[in-house]
mmCIF entry with sequence, helices, sheets and N, C-alpha, C, O atoms, coordinates in Angstrom:
data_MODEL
# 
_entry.id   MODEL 
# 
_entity.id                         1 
_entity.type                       polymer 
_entity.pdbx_number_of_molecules   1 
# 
_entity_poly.entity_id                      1 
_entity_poly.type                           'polypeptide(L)' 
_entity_poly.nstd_linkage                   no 
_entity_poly.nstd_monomer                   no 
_entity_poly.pdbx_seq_one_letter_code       
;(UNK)(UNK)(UNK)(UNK)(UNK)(UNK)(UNK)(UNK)(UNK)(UNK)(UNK)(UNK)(UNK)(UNK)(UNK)(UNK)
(UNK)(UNK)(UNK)(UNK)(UNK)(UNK)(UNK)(UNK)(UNK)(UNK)(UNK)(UNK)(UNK)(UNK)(UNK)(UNK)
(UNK)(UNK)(UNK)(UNK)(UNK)(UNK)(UNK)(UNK)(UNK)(UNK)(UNK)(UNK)(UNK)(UNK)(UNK)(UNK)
(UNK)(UNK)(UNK)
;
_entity_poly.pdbx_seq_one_letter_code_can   XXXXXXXXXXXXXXXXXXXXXXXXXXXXXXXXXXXXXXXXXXXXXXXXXXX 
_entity_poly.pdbx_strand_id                 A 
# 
loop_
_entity_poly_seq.entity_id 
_entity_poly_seq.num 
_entity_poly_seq.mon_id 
_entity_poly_seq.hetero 
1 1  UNK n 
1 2  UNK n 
1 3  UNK n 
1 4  UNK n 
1 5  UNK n 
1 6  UNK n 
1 7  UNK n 
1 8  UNK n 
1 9  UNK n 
1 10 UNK n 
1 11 UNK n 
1 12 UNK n 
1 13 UNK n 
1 14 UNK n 
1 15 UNK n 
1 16 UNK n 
1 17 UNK n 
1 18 UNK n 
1 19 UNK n 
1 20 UNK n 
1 21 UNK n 
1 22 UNK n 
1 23 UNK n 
1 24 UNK n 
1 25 UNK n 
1 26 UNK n 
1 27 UNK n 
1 28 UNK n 
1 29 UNK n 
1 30 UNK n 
1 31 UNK n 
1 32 UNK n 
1 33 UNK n 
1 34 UNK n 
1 35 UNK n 
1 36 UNK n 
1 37 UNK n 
1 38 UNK n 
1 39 UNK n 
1 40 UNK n 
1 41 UNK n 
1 42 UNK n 
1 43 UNK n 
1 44 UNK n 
1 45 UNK n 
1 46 UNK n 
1 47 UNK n 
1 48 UNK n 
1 49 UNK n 
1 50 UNK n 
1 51 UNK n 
# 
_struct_asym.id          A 
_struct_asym.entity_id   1 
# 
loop_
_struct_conf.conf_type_id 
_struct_conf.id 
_struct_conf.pdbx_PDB_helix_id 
_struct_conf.beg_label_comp_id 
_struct_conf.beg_label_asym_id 
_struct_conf.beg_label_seq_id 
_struct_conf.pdbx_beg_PDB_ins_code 
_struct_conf.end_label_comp_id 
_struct_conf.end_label_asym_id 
_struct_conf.end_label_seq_id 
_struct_conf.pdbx_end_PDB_ins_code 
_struct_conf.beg_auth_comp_id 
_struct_conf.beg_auth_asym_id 
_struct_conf.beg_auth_seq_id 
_struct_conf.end_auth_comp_id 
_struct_conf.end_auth_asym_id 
_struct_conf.end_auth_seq_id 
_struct_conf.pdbx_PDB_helix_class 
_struct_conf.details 
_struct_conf.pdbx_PDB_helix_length 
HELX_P HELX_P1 AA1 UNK A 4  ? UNK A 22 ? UNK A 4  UNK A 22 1 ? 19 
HELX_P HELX_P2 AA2 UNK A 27 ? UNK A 48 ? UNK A 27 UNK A 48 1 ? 22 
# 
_struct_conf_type.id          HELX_P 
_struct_conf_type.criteria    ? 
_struct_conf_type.reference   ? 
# 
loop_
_atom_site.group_PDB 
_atom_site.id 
_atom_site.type_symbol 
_atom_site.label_atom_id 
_atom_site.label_alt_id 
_atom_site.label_comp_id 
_atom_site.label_asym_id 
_atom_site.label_entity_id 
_atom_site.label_seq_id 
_atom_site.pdbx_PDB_ins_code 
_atom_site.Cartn_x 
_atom_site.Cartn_y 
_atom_site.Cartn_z 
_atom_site.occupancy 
_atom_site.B_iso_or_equiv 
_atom_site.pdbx_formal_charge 
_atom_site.auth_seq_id 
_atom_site.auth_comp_id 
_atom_site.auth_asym_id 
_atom_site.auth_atom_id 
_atom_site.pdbx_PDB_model_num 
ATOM 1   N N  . UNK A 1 1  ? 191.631 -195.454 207.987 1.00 0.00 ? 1  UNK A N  1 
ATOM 2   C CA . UNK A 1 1  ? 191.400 -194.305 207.131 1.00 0.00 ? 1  UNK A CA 1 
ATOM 3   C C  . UNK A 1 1  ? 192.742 -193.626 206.871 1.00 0.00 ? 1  UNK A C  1 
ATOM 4   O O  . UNK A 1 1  ? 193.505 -193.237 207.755 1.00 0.00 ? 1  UNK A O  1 
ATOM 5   N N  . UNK A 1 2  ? 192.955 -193.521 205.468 1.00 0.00 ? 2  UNK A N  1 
ATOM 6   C CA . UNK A 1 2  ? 194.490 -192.875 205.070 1.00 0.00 ? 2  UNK A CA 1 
ATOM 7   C C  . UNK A 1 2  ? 194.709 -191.563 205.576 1.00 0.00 ? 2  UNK A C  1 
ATOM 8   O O  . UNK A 1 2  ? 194.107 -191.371 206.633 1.00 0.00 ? 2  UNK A O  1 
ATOM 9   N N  . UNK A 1 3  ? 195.398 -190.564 205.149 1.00 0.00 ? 3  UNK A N  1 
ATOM 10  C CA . UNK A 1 3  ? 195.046 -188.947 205.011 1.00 0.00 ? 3  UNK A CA 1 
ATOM 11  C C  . UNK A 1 3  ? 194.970 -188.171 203.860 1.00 0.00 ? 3  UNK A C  1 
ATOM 12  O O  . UNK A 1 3  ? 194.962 -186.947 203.733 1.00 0.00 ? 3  UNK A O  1 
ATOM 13  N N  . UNK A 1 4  ? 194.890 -189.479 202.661 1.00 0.00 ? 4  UNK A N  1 
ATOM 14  C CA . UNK A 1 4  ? 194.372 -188.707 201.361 1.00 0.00 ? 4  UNK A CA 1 
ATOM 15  C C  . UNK A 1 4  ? 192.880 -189.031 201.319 1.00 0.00 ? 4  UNK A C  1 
ATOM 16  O O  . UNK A 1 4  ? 192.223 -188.285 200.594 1.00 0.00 ? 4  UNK A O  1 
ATOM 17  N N  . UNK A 1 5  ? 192.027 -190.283 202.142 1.00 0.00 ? 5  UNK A N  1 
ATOM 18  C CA . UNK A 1 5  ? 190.816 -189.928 202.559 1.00 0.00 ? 5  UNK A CA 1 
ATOM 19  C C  . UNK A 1 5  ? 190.075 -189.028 203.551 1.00 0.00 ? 5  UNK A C  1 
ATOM 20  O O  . UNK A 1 5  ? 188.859 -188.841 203.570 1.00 0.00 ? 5  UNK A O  1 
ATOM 21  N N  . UNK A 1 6  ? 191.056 -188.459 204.434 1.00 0.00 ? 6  UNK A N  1 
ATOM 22  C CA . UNK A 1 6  ? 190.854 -187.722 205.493 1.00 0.00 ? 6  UNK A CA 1 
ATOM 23  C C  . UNK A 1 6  ? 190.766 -186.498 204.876 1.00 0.00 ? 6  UNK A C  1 
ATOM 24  O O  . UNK A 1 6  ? 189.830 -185.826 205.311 1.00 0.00 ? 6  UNK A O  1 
ATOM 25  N N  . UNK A 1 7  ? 191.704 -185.748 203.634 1.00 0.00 ? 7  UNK A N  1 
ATOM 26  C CA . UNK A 1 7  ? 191.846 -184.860 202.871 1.00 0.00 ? 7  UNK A CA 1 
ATOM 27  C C  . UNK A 1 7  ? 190.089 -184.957 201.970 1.00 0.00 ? 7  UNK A C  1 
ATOM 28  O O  . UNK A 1 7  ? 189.125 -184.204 201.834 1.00 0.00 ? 7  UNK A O  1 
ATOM 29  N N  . UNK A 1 8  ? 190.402 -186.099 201.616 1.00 0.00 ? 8  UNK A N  1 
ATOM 30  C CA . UNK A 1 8  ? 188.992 -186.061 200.846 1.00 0.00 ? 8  UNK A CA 1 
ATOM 31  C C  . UNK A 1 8  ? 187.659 -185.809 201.191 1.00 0.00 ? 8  UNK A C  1 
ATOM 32  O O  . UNK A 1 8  ? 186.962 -185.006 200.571 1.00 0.00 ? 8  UNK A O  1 
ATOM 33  N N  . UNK A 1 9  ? 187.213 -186.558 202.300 1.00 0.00 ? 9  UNK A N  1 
ATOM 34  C CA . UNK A 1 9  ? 186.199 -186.024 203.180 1.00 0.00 ? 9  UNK A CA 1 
ATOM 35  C C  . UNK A 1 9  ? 186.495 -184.973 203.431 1.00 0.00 ? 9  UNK A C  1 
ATOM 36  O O  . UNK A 1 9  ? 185.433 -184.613 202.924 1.00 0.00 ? 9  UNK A O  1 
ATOM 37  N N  . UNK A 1 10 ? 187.023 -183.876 203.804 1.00 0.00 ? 10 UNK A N  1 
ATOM 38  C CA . UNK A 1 10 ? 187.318 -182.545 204.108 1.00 0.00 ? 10 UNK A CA 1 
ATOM 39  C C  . UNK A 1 10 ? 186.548 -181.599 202.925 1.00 0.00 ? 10 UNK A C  1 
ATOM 40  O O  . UNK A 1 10 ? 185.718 -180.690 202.956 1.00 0.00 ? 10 UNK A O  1 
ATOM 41  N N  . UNK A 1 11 ? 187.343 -182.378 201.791 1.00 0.00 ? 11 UNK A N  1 
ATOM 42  C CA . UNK A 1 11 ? 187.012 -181.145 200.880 1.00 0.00 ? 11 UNK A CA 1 
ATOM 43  C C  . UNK A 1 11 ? 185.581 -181.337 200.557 1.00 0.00 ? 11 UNK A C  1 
ATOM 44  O O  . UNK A 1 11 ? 184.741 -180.482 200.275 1.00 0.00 ? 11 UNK A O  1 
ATOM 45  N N  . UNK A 1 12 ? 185.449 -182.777 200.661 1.00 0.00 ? 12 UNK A N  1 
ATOM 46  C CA . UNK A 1 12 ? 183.759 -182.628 199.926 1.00 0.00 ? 12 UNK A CA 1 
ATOM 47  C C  . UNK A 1 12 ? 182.955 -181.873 201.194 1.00 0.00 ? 12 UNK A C  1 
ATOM 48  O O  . UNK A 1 12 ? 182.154 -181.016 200.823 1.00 0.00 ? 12 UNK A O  1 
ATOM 49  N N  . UNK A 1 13 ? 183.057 -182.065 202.531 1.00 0.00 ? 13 UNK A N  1 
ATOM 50  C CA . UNK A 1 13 ? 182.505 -181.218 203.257 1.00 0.00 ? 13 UNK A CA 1 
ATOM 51  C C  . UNK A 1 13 ? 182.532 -179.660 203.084 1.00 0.00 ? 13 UNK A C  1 
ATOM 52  O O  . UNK A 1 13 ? 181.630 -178.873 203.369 1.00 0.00 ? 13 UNK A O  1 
ATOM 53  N N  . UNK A 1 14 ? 183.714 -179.402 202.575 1.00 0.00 ? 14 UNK A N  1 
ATOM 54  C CA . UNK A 1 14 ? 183.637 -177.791 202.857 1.00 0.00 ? 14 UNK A CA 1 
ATOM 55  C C  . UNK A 1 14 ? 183.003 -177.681 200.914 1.00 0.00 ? 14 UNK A C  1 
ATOM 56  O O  . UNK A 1 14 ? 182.502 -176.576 200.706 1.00 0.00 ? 14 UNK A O  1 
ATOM 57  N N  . UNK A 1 15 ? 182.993 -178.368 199.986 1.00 0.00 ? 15 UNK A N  1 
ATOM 58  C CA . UNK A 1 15 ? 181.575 -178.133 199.246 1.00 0.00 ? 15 UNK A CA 1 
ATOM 59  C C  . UNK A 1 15 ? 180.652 -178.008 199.262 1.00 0.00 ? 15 UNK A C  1 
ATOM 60  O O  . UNK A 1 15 ? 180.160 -177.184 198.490 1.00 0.00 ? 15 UNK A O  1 
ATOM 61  N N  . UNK A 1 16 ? 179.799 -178.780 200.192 1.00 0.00 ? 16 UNK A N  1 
ATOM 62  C CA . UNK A 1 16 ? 178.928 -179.351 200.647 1.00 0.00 ? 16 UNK A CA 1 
ATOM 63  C C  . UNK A 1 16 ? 178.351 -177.628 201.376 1.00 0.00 ? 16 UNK A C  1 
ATOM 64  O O  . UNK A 1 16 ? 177.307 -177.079 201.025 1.00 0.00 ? 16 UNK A O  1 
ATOM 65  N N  . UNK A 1 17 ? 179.268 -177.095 202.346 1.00 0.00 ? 17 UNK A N  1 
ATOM 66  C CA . UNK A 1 17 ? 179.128 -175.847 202.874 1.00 0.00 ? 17 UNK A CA 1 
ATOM 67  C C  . UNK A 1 17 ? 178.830 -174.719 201.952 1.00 0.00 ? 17 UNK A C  1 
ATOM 68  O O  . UNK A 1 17 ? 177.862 -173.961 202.008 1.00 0.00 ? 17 UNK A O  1 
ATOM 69  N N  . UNK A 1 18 ? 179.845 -174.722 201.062 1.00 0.00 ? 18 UNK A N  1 
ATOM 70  C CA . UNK A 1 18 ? 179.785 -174.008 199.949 1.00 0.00 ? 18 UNK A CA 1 
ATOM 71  C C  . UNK A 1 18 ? 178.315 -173.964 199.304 1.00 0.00 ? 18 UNK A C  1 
ATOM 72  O O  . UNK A 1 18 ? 177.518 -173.038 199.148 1.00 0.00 ? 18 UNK A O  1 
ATOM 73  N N  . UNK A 1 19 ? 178.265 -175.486 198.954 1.00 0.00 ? 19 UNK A N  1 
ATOM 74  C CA . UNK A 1 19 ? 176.628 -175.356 197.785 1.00 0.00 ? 19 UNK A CA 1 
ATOM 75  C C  . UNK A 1 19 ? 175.179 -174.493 198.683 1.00 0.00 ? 19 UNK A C  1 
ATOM 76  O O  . UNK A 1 19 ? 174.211 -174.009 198.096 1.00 0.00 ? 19 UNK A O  1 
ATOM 77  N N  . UNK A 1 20 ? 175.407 -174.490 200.317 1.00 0.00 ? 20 UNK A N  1 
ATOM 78  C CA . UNK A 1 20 ? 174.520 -174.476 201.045 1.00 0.00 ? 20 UNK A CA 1 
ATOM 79  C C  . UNK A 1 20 ? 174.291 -173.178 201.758 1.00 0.00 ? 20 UNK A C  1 
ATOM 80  O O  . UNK A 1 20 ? 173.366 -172.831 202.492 1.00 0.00 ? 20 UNK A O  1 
ATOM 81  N N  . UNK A 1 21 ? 175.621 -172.400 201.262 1.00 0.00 ? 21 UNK A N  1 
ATOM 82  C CA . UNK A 1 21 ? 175.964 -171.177 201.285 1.00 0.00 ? 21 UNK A CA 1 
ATOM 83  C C  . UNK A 1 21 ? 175.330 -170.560 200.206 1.00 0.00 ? 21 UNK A C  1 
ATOM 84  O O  . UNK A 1 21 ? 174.535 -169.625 200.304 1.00 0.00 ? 21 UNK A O  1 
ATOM 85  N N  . UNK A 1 22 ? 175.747 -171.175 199.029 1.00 0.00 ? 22 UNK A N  1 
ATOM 86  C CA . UNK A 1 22 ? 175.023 -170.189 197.713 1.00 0.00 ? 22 UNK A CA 1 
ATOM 87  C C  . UNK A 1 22 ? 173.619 -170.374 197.704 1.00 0.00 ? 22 UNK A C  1 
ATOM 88  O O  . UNK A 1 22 ? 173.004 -169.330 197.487 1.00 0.00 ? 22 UNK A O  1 
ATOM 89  N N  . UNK A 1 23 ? 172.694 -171.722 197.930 1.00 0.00 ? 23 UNK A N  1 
ATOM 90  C CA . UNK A 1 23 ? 171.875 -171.564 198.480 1.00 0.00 ? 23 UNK A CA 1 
ATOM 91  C C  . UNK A 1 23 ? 170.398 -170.802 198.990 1.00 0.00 ? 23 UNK A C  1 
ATOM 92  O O  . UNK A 1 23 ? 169.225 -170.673 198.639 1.00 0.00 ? 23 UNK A O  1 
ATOM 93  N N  . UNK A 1 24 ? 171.592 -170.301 200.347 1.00 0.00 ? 24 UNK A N  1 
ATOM 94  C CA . UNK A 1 24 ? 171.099 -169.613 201.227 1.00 0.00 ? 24 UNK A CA 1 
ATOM 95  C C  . UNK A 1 24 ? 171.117 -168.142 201.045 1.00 0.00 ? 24 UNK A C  1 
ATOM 96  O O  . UNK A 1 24 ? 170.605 -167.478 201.946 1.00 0.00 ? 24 UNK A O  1 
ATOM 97  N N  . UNK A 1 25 ? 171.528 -167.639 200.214 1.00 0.00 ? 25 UNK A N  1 
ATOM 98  C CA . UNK A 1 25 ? 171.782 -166.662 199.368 1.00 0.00 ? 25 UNK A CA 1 
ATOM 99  C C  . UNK A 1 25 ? 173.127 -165.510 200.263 1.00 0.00 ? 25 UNK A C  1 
ATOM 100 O O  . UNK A 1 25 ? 173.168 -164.411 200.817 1.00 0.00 ? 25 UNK A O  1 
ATOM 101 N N  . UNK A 1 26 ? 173.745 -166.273 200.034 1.00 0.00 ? 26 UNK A N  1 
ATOM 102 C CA . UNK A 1 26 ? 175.282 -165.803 200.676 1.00 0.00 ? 26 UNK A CA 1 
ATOM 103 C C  . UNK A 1 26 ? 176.057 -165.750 199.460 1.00 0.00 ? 26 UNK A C  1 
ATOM 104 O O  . UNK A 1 26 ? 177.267 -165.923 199.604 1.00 0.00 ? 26 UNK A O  1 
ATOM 105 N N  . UNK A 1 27 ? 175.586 -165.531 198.197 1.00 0.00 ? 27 UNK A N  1 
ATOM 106 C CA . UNK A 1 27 ? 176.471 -165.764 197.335 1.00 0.00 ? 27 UNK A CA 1 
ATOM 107 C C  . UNK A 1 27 ? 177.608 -164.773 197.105 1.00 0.00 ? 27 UNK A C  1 
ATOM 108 O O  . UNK A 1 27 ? 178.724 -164.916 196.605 1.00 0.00 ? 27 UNK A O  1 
ATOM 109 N N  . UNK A 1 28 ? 176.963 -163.709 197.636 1.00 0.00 ? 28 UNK A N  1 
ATOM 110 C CA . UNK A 1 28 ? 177.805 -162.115 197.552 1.00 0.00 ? 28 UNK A CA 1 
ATOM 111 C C  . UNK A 1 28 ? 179.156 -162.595 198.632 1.00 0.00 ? 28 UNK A C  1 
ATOM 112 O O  . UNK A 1 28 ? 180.329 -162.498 198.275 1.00 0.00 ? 28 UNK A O  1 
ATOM 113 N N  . UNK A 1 29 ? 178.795 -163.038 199.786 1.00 0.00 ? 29 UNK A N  1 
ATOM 114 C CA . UNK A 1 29 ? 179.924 -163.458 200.660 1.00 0.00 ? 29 UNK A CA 1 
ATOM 115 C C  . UNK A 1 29 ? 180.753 -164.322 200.192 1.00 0.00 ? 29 UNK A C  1 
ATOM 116 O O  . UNK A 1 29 ? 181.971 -164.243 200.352 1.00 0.00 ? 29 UNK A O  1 
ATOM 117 N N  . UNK A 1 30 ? 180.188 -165.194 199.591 1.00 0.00 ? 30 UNK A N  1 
ATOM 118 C CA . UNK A 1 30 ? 180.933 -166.411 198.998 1.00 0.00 ? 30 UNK A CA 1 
ATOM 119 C C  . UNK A 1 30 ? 181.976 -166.004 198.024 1.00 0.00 ? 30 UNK A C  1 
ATOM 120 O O  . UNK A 1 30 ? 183.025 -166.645 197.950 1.00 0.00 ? 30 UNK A O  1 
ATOM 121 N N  . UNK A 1 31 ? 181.801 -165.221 197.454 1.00 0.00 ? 31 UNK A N  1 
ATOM 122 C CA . UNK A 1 31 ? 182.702 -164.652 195.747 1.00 0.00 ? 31 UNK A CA 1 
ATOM 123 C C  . UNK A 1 31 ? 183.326 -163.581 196.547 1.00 0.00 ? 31 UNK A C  1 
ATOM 124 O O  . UNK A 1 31 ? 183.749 -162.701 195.797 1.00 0.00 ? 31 UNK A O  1 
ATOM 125 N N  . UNK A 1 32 ? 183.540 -163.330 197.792 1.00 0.00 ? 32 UNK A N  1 
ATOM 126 C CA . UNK A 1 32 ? 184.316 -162.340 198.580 1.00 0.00 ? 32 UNK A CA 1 
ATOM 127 C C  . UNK A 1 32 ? 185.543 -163.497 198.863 1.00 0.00 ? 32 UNK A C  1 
ATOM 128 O O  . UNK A 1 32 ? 186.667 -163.451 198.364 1.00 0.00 ? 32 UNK A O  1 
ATOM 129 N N  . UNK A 1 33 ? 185.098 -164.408 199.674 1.00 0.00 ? 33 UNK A N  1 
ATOM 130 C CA . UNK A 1 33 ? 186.457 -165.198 200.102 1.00 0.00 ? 33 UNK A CA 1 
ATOM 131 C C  . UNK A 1 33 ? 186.663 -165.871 198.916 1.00 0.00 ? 33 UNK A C  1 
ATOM 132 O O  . UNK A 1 33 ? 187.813 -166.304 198.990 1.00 0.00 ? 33 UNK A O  1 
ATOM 133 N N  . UNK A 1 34 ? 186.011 -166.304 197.511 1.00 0.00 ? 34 UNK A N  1 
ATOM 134 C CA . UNK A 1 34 ? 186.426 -167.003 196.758 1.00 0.00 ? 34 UNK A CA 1 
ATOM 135 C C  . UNK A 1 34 ? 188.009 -166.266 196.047 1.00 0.00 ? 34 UNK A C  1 
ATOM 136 O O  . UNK A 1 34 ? 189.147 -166.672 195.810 1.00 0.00 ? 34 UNK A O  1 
ATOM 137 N N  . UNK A 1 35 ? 187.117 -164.771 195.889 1.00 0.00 ? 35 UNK A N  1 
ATOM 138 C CA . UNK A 1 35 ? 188.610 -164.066 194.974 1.00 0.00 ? 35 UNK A CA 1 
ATOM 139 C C  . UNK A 1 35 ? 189.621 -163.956 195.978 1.00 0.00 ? 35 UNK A C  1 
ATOM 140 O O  . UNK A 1 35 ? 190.776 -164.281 195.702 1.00 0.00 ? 35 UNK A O  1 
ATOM 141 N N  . UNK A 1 36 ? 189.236 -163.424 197.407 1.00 0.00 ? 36 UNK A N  1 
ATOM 142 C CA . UNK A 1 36 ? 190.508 -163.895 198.723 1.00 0.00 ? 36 UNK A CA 1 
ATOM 143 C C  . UNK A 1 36 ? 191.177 -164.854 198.254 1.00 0.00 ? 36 UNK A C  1 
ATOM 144 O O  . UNK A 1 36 ? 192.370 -164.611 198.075 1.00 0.00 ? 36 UNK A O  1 
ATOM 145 N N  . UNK A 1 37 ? 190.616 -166.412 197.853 1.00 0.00 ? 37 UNK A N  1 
ATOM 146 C CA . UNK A 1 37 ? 191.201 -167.269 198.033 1.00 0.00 ? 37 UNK A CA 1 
ATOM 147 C C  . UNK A 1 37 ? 191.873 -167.354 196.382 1.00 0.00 ? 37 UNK A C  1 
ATOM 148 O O  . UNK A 1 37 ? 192.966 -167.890 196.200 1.00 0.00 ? 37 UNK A O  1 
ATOM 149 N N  . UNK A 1 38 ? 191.195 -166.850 195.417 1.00 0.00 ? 38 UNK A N  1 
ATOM 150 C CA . UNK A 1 38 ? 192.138 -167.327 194.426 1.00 0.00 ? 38 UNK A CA 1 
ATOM 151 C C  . UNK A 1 38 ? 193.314 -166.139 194.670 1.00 0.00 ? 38 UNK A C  1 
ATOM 152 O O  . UNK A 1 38 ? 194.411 -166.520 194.261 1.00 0.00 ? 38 UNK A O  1 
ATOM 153 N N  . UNK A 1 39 ? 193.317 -165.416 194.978 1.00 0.00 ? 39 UNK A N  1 
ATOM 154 C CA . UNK A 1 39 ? 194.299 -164.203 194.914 1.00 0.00 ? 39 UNK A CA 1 
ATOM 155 C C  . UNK A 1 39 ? 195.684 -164.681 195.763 1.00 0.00 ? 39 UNK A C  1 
ATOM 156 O O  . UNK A 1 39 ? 196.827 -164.302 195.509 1.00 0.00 ? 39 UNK A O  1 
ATOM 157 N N  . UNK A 1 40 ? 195.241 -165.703 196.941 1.00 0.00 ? 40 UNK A N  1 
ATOM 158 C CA . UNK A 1 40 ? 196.039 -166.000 197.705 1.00 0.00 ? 40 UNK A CA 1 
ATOM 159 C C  . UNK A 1 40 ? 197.572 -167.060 197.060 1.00 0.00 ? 40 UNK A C  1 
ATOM 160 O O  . UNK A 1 40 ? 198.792 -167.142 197.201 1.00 0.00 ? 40 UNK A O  1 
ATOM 161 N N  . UNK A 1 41 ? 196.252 -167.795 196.201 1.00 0.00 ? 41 UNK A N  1 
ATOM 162 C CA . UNK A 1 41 ? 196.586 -169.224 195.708 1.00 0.00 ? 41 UNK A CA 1 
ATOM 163 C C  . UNK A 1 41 ? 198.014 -168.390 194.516 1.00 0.00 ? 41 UNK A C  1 
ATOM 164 O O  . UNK A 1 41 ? 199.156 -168.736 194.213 1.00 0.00 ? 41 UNK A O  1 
ATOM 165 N N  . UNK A 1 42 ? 197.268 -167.384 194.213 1.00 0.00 ? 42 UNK A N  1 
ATOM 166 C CA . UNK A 1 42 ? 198.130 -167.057 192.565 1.00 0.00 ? 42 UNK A CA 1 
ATOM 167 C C  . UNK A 1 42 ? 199.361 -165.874 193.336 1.00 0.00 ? 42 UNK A C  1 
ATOM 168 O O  . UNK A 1 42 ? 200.402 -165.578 192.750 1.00 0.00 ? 42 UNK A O  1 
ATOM 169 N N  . UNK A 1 43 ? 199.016 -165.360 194.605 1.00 0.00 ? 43 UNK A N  1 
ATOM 170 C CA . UNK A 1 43 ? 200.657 -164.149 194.718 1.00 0.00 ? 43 UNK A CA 1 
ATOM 171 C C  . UNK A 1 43 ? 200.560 -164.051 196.206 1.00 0.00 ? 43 UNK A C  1 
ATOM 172 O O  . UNK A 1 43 ? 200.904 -162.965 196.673 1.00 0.00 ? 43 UNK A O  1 
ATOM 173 N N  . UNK A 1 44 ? 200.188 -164.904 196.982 1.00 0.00 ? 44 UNK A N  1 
ATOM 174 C CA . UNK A 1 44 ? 199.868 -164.966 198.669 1.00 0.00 ? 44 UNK A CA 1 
ATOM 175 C C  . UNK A 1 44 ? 199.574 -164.112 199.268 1.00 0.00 ? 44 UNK A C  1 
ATOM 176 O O  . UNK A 1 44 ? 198.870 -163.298 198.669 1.00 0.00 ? 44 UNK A O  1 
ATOM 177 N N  . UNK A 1 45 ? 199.884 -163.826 200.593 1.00 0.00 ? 45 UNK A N  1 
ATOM 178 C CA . UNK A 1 45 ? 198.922 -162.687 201.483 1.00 0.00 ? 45 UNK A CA 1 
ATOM 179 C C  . UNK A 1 45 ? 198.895 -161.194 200.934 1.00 0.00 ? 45 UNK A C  1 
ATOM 180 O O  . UNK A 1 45 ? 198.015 -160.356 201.132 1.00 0.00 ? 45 UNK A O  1 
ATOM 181 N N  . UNK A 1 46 ? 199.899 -161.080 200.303 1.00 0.00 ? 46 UNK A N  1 
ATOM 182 C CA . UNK A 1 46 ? 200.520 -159.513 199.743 1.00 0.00 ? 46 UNK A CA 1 
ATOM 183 C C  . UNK A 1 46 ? 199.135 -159.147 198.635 1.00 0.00 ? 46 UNK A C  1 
ATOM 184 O O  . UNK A 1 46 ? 198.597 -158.045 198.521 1.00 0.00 ? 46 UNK A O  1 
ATOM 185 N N  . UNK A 1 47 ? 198.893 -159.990 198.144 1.00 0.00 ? 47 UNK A N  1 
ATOM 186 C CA . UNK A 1 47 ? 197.983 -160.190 197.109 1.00 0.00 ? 47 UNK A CA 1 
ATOM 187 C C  . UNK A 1 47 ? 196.197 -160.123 197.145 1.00 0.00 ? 47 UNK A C  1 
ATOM 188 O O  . UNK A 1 47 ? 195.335 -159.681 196.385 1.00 0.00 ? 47 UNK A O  1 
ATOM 189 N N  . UNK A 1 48 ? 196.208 -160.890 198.599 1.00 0.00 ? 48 UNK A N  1 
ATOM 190 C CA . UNK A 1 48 ? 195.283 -160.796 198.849 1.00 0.00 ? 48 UNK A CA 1 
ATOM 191 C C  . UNK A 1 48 ? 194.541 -159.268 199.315 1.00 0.00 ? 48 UNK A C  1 
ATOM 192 O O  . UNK A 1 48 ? 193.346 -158.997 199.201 1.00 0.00 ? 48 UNK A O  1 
ATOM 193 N N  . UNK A 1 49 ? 195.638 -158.371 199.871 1.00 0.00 ? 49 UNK A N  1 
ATOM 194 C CA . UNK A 1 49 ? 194.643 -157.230 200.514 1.00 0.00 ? 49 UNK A CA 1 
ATOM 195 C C  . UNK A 1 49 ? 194.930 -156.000 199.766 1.00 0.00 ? 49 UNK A C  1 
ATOM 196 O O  . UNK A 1 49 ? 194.803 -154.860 200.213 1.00 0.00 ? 49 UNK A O  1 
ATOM 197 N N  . UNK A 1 50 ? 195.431 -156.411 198.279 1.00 0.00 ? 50 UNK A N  1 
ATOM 198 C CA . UNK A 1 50 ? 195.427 -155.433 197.417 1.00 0.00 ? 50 UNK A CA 1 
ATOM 199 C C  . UNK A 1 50 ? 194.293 -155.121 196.755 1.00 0.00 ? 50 UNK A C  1 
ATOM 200 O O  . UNK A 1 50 ? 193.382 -155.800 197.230 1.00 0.00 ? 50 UNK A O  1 
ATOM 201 N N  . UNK A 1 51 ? 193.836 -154.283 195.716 1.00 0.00 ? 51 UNK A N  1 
ATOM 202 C CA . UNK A 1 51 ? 192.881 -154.167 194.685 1.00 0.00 ? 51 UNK A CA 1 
ATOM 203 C C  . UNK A 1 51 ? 191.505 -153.727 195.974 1.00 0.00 ? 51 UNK A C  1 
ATOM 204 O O  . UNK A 1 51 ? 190.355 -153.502 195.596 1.00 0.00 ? 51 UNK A O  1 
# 
């Protein structure tokens, strides 16, 4: 097993979490770490605990 399949299984798992999250009706939680996470992606931690 490579580690761009090891990467891959990863992510489809933490989808997999995701779909089962929204689901379960966690969706309010979910769109909490989602904008965390895009906020992170676009200006890093500084970014994140603004707004």
């Amino acid at each position: 097993m490579t580690l761009l399949t090891r990467k891959i299984d990863w992510i489809l798992v933490l989808a997999v979490v995701c779909a089962i999250a929204l689901a379960a009706g966690d969706a309010e939680d979910f769109l909490v770490y989602y904008d965390a996470g895009a906020r992170f992606l676009s200006g890093g931690w500084a970014s994140v605990y603004e707004g």
